[in-house]
NUSE-875103 format. One record per atom (N, C-alpha, C, CB): atom name; residue number from 1; x, y negated, z. Coordinates in steps of 0.001 Angstrom, whole numbers, plus 500000, padded with zeros to 6 digits. Each point is the difference from the previous one (the first is absolute). Glycine has a CB too. Example, Ala and Ser with C-alpha at 12.3 -4.5 7.8 and 13.67 -1.06 7.14 Angstrom:
<drenfis>
> N,1,513190,505690,507800
> CA,1,499110,498810,500000
> C,1,500900,498800,500000
> CB,1,498108,501173,501246
> N,2,501542,497777,498034
> CA,2,500820,498810,500060
> C,2,499230,498910,500730
> CB,2,501184,500628,497855
</drenfis>
This chain:
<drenfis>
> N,1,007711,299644,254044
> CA,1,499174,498968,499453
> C,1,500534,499630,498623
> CB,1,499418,499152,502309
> N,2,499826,500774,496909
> CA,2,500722,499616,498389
> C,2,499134,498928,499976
> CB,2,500743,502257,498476
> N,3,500717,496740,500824
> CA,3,499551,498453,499727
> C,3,499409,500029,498702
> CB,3,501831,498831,501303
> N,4,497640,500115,498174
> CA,4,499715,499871,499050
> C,4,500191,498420,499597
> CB,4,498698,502189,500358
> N,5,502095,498019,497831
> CA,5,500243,498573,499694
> C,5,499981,499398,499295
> CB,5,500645,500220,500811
> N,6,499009,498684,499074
> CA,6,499353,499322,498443
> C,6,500599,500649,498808
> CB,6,499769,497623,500944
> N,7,499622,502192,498245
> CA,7,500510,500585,498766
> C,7,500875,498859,499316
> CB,7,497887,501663,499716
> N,8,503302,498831,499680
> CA,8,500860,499053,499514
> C,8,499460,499755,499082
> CB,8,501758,500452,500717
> N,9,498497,498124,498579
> CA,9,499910,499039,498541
> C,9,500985,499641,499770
> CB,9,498257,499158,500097
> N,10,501488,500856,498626
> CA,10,501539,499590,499568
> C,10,499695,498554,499219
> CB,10,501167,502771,499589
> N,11,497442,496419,500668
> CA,11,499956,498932,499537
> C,11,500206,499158,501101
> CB,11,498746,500664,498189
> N,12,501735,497757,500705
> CA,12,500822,499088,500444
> C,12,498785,498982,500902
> CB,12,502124,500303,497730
> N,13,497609,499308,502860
> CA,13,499021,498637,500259
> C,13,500239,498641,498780
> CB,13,500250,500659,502993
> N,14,498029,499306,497184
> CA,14,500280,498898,498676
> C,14,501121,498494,500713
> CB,14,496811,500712,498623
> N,15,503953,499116,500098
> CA,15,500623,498635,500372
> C,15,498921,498490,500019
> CB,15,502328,501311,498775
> N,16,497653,498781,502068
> CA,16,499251,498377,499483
> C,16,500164,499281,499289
> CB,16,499776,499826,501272
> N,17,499833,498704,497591
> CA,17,500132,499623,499059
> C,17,501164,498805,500608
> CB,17,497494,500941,498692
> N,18,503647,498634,500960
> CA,18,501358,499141,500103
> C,18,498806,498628,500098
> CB,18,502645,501478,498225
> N,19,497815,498018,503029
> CA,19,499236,498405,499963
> C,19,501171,498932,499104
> CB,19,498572,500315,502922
> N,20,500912,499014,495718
> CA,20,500474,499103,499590
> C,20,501061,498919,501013
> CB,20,497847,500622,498462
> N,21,501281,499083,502646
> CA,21,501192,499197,500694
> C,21,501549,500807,500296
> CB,21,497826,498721,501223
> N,22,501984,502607,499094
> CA,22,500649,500705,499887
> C,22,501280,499984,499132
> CB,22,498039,500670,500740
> N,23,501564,499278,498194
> CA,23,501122,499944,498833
> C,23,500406,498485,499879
> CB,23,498984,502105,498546
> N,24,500294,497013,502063
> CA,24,500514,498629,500100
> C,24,501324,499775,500619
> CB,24,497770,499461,500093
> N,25,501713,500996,501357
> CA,25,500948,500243,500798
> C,25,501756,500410,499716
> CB,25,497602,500480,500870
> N,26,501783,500848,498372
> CA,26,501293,500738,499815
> C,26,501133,498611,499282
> CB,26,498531,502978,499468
> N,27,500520,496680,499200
> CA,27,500764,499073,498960
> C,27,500337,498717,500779
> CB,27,498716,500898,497821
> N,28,500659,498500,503057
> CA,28,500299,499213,500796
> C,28,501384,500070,500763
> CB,28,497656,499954,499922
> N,29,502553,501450,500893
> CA,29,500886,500722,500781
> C,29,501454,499585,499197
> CB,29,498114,502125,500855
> N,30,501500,498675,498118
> CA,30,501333,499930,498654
> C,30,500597,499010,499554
> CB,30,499079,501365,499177
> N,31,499821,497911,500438
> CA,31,500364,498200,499481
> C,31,500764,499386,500908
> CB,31,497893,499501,498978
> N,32,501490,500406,502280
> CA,32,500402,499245,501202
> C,32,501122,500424,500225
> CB,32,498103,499651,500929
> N,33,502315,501179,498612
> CA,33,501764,500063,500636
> C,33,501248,499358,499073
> CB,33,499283,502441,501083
> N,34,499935,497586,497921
> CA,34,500398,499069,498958
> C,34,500307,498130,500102
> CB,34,498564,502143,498983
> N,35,502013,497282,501534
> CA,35,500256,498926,500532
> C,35,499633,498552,499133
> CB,35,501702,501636,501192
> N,36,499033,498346,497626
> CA,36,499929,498995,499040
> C,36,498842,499972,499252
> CB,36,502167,500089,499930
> N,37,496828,498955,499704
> CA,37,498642,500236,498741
> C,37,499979,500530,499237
> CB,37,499544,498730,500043
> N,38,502211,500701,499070
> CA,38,500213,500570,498752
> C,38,500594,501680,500386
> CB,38,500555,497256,498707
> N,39,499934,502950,501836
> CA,39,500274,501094,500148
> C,39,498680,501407,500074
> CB,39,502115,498329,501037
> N,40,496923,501001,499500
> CA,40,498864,500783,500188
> C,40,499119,499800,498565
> CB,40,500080,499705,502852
> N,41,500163,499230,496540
> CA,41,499259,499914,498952
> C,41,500965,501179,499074
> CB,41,498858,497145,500369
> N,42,502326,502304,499282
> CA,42,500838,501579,499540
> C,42,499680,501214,499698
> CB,42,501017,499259,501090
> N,43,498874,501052,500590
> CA,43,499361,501412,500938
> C,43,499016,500422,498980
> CB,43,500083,499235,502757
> N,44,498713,499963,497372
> CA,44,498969,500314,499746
> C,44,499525,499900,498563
> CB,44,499868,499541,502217
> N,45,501336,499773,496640
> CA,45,499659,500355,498606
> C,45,500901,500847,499795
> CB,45,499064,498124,499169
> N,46,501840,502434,501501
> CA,46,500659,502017,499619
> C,46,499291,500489,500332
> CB,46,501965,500421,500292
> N,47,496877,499251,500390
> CA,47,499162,501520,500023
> C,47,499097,500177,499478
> CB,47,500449,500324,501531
> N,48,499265,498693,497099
> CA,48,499027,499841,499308
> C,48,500737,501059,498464
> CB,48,498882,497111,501441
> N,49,500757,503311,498335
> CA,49,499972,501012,498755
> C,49,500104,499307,498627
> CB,49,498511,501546,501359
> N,50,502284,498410,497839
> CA,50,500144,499634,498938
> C,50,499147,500567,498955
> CB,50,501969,499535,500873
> N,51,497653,501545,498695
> CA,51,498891,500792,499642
> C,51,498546,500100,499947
> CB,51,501607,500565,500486
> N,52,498557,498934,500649
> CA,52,498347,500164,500510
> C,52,499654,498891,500621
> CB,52,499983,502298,500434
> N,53,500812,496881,500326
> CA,53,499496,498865,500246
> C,53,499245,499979,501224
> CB,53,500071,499639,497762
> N,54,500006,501737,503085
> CA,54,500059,500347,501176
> C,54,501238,499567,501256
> CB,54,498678,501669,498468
> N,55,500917,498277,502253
> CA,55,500530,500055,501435
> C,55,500199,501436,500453
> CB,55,498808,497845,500553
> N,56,502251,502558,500034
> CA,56,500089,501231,500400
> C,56,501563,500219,500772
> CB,56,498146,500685,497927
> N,57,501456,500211,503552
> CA,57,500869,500097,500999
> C,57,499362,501137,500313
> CB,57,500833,497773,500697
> N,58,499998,503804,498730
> CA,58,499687,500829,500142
> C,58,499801,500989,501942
> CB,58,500985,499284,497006
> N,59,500028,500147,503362
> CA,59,499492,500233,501603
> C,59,498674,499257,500394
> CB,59,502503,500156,500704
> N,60,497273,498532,499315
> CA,60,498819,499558,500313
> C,60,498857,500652,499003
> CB,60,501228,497850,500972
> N,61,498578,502461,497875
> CA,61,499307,500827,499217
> C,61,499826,501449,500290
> CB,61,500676,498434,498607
> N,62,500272,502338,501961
> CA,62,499536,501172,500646
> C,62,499287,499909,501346
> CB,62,501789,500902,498806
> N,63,498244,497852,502000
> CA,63,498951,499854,501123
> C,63,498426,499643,499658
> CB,63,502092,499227,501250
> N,64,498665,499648,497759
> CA,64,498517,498834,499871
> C,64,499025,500532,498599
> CB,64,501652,497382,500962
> N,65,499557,503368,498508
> CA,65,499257,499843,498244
> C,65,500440,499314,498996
> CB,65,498290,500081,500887
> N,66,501994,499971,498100
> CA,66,500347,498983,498800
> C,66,499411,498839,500076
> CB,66,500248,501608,498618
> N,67,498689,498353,501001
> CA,67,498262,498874,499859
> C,67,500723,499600,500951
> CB,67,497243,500880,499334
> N,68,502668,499399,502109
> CA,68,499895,499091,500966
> C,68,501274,499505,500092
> CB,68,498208,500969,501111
> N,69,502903,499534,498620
> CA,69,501141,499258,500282
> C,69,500174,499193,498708
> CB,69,501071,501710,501688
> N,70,498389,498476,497049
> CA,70,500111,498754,498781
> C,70,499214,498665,500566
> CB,70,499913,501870,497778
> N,71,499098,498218,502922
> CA,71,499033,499154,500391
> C,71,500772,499228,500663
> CB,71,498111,501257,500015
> N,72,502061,499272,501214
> CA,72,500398,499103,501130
> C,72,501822,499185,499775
> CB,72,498073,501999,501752
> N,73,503002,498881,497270
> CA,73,501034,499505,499961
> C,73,499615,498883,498336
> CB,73,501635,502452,501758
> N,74,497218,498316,497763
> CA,74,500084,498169,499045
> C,74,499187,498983,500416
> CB,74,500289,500959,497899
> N,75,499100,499189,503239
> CA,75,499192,498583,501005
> C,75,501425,499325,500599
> CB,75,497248,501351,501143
> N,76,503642,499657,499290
> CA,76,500824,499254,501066
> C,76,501288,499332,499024
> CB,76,499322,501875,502349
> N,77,500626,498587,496310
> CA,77,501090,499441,498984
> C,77,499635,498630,499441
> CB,77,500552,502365,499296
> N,78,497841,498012,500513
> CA,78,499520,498402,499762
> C,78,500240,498769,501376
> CB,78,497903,501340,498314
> N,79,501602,499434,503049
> CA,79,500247,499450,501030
> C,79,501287,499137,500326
> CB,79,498571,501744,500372
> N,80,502451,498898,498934
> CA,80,501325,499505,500231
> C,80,500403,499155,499630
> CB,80,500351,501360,500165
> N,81,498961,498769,498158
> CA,81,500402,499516,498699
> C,81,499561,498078,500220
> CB,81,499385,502967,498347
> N,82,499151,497464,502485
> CA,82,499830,498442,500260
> C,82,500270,499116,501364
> CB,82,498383,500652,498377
> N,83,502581,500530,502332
> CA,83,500423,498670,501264
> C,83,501774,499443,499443
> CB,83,498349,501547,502814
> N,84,501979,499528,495905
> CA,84,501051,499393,499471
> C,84,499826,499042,498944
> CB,84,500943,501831,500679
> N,85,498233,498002,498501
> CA,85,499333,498850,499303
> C,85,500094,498553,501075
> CB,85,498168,501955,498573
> N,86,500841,498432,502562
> CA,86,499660,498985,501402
> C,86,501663,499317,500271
> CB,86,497642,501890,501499
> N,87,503420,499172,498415
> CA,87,500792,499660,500908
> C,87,501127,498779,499131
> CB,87,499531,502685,501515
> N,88,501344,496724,499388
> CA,88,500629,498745,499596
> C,88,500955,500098,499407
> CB,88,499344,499129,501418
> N,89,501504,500354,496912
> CA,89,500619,500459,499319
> C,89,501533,500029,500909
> CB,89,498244,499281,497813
> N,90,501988,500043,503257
> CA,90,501066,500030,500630
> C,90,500121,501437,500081
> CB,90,499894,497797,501123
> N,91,499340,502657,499645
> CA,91,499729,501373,500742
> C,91,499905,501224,498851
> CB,91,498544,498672,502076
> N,92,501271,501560,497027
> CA,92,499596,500619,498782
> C,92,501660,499789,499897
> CB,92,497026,499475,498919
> N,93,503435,499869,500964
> CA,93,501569,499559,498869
> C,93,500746,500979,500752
> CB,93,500193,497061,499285
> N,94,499753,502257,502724
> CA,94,500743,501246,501182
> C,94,499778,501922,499612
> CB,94,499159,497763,502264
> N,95,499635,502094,497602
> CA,95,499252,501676,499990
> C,95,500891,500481,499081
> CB,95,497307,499806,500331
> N,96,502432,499306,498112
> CA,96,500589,501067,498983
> C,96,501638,500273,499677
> CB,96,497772,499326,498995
> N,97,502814,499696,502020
> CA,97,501363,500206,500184
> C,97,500355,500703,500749
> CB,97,500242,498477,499467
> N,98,499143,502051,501791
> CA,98,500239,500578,501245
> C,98,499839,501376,499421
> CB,98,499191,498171,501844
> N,99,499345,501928,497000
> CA,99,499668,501276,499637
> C,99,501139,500483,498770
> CB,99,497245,499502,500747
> N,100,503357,499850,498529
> CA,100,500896,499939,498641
> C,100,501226,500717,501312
> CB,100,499141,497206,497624
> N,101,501686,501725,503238
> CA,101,501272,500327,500711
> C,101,499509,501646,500548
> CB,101,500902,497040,500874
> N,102,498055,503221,499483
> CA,102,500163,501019,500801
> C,102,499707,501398,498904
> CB,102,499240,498393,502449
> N,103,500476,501586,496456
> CA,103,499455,500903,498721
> C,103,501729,499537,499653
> CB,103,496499,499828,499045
> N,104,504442,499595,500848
> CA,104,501161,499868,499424
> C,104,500718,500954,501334
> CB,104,499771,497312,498319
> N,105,500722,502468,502520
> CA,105,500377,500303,501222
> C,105,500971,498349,500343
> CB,105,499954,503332,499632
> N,106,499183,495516,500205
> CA,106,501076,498946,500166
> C,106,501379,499689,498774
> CB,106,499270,500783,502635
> N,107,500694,500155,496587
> CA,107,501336,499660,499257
> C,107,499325,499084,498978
> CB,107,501606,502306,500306
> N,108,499152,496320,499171
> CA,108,499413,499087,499373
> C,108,500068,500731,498862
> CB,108,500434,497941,501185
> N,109,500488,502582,498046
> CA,109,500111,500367,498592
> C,109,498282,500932,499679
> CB,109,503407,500202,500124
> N,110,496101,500828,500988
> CA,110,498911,500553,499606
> C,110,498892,498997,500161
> CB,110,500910,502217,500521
> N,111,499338,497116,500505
> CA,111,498612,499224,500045
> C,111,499785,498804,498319
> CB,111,500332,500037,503486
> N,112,500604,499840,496179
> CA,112,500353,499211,498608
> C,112,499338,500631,499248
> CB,112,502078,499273,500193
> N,113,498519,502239,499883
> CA,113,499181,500824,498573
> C,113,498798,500894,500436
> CB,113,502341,500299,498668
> N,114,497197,499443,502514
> CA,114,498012,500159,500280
> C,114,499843,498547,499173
> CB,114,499273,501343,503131
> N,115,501163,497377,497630
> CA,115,499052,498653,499816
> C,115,499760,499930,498325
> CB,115,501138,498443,502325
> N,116,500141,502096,497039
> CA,116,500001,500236,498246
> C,116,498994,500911,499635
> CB,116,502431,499760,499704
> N,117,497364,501537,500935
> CA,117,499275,500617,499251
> C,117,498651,499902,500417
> CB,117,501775,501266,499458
> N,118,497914,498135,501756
> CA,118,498423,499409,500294
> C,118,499816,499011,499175
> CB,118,499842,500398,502285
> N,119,500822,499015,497441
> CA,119,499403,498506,498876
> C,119,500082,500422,498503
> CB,119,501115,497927,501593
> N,120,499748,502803,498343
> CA,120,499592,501103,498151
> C,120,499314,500566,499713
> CB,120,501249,500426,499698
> N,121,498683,500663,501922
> CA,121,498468,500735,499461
> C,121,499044,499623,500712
> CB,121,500790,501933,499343
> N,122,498981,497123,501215
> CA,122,498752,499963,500178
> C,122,499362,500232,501641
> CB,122,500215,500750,497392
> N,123,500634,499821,502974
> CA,123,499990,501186,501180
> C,123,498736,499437,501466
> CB,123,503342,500682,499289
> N,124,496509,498036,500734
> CA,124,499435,499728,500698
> C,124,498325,499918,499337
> CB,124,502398,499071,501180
> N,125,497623,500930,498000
> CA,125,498378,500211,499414
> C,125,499868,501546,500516
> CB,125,499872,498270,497427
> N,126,499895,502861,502999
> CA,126,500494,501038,500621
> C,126,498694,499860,501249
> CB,126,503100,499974,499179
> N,127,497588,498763,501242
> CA,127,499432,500177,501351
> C,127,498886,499141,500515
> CB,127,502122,500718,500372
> N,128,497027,498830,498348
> CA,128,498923,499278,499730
> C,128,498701,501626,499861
> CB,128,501705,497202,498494
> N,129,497175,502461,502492
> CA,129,499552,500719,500121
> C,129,498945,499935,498971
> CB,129,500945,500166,502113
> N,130,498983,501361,496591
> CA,130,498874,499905,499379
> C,130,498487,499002,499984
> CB,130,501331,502023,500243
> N,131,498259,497880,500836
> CA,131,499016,498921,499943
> C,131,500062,498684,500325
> CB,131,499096,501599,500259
> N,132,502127,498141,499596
> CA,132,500250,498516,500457
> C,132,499380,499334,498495
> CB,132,502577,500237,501944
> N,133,496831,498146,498303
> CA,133,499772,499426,499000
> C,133,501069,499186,499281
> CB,133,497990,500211,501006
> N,134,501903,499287,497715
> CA,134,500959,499607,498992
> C,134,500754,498615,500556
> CB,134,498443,501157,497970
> N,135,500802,498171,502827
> CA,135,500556,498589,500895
> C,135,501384,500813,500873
> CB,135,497042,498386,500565
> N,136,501957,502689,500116
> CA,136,501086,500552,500872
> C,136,501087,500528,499343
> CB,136,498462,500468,501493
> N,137,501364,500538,497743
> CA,137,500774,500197,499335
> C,137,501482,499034,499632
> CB,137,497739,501192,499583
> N,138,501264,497899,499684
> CA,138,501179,498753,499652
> C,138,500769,499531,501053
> CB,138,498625,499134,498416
> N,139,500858,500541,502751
> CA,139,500942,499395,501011
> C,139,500815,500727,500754
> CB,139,498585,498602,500099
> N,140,500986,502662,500070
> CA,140,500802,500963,500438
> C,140,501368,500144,499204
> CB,140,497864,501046,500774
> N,141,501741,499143,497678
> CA,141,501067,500146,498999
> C,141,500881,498925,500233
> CB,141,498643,501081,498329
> N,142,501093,497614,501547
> CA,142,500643,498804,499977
> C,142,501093,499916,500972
> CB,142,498004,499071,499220
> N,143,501285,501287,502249
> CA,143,500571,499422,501232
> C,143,501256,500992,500037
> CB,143,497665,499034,501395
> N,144,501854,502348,497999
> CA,144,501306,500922,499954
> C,144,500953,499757,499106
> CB,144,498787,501554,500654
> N,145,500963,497895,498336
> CA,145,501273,499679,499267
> C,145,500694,499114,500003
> CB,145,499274,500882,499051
> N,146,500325,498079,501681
> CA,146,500617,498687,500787
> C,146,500953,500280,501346
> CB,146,497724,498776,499204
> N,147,501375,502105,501166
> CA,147,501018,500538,501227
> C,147,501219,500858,499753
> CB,147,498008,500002,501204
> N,148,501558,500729,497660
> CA,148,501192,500785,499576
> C,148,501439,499413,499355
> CB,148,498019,501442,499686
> N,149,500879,497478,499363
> CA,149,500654,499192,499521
> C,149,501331,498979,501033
> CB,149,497549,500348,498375
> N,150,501807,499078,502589
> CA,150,500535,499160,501032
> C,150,501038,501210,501016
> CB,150,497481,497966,499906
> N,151,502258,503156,500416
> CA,151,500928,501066,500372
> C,151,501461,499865,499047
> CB,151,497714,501646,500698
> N,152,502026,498523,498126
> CA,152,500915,500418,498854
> C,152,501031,498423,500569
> CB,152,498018,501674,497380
> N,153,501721,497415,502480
> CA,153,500378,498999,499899
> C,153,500812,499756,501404
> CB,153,498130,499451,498198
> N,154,501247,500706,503222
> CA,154,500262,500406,501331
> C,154,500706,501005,499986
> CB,154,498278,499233,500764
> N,155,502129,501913,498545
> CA,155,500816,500893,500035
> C,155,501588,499127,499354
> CB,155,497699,502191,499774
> N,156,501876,497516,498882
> CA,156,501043,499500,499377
> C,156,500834,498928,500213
> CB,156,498856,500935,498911
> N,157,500707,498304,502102
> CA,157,500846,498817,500593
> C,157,500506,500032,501180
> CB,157,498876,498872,498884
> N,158,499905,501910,501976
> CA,158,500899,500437,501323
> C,158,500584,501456,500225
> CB,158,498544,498337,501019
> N,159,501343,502431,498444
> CA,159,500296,501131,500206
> C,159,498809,500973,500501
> CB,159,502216,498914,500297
> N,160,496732,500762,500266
> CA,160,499034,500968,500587
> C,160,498559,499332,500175
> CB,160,501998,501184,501253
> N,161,496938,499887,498406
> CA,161,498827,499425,499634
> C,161,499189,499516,500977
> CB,161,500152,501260,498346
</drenfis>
């Protein structure tokens, strides 16, 4: 008896089109492990492109796409941008010290010369998201250099920020 058998293809089945929530998810996934606001706000202006002014996380971009991963990680940068605006300057003052000690490894002398070179250059305008408005802008700017400011000062009298 001779069988007989489909004929091989060597084509792929179409992929279906990536559901937007999809790529939410992922950036959601990522963020969320991220603990502190400011820390996620951070996160999420390094992965914004100096150049282009894009968003971009080349693993999530080989799943989702460029487009779709610029989209969804500059919704969730603005997203961030305004529950840290929302949040209480007590709490903001904790974040950016917790985030400064742990970018130093705890040694006061480095955390001294981050808090110096964030207030020289600027460093926290960075993480103001392209479409934020000029109010925002301003208060964002303000509240960071007060805090940095008040760190510097908290470093220098007690020993640690």
């Amino acid at each position: 008896m001779t069988r007989v058998f489909p004929p091989l293809t060597h084509s792929m089945p179409a992929q279906p089109p990536f559901d937007p929530r999809s790529t939410s998810d992922f950036v959601d996934v990522a963020v969320g492990q991220i603990t502190p606001t400011f820390g996620k706000l951070a996160f999420l202006a390094g992965l914004r492109r100096e150049n282009s002014a894009r968003y971009d996380d080349p693993l999530a971009a080989l799943v989702y796409g460029k487009d779709q991963v610029d989209a969804v990680l500059r919704k969730k940068h603005r997203e961030i941008f305004y529950v840290w605006l929302g949040a209480a300057l007590v709490t903001q003052t904790e974040e950016v010290a917790e985030y400064l000690a742990v970018q130093a490894d705890g040694q006061n002398p480095r955390i001294a010369q981050l808090l110096q070179h964030w207030i020289q250059y600027k460093l926290y305008v960075n993480l103001i998201p392209d479409d934020a408005s000029e109010p925002e802008r301003g208060l964002f700017s303000s509240d960071l250099r007060a805090i940095l400011q008040l760190l510097q000062v908290r470093l220098g009298s007690t020993g640690e920020a």
